[in-house]
N, C-alpha and C positions, 0 to 999 in steps of 0.2 A: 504494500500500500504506500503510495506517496502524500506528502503531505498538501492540503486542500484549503477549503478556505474553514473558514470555523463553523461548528456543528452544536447543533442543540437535539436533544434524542430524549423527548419527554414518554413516558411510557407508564403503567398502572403495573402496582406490583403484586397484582394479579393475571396479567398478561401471559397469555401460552408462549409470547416471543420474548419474554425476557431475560434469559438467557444471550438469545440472540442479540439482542439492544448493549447487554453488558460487554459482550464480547466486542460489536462492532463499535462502540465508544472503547475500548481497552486499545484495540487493534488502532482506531485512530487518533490518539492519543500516544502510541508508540510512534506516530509518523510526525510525530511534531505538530498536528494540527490542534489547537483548541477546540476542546469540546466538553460541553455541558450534557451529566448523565442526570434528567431529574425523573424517580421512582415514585410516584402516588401512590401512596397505602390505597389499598382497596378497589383500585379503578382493574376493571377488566379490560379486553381486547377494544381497538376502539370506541372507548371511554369518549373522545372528544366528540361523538357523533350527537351524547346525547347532551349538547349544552345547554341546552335549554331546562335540562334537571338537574345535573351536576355542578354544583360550584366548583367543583376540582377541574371538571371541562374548560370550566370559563377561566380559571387560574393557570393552565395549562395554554388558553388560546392567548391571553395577557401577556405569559412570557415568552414566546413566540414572537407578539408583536414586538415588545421588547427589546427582542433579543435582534430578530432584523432591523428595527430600529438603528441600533446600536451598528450595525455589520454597515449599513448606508451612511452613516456618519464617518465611517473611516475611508469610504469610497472618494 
């Protein structure tokens, strides 16, 4: 893996991929990229689908914007 631009890998730590999400944040994180691993207690697979019920959705779509926010200021 080569190193990229910087990564955000929000995920529920109920998730059948997270393992997956751990690994590919580990892996790119060995590549010198910045990256943000954030794990929600209790949110299942596609959690952010249901934002309109979940406050963790919406606190997940927040740091997102955030987080681009941030990635376009350095542009």
């Amino acid at each position: 893996m080569r190193a990229g631009p910087s990564l955000r890998i929000d995920v529920g730590a109920d998730e059948v991929l997270l393992d997956d999400a751990r690994t590919y944040a580990a892996r790119t994180a060995q590549a010198a990229t910045p990256v943000t691993l954030a794990i929600l207690e209790g949110m299942p697979h596609v959690f952010q689908a249901r934002c309109a019920k979940l406050a963790a959705a919406r606190k997940s779509f927040d740091a997102a914007g955030r987080f681009l926010a941030a990635q376009f200021v350095r542009l």
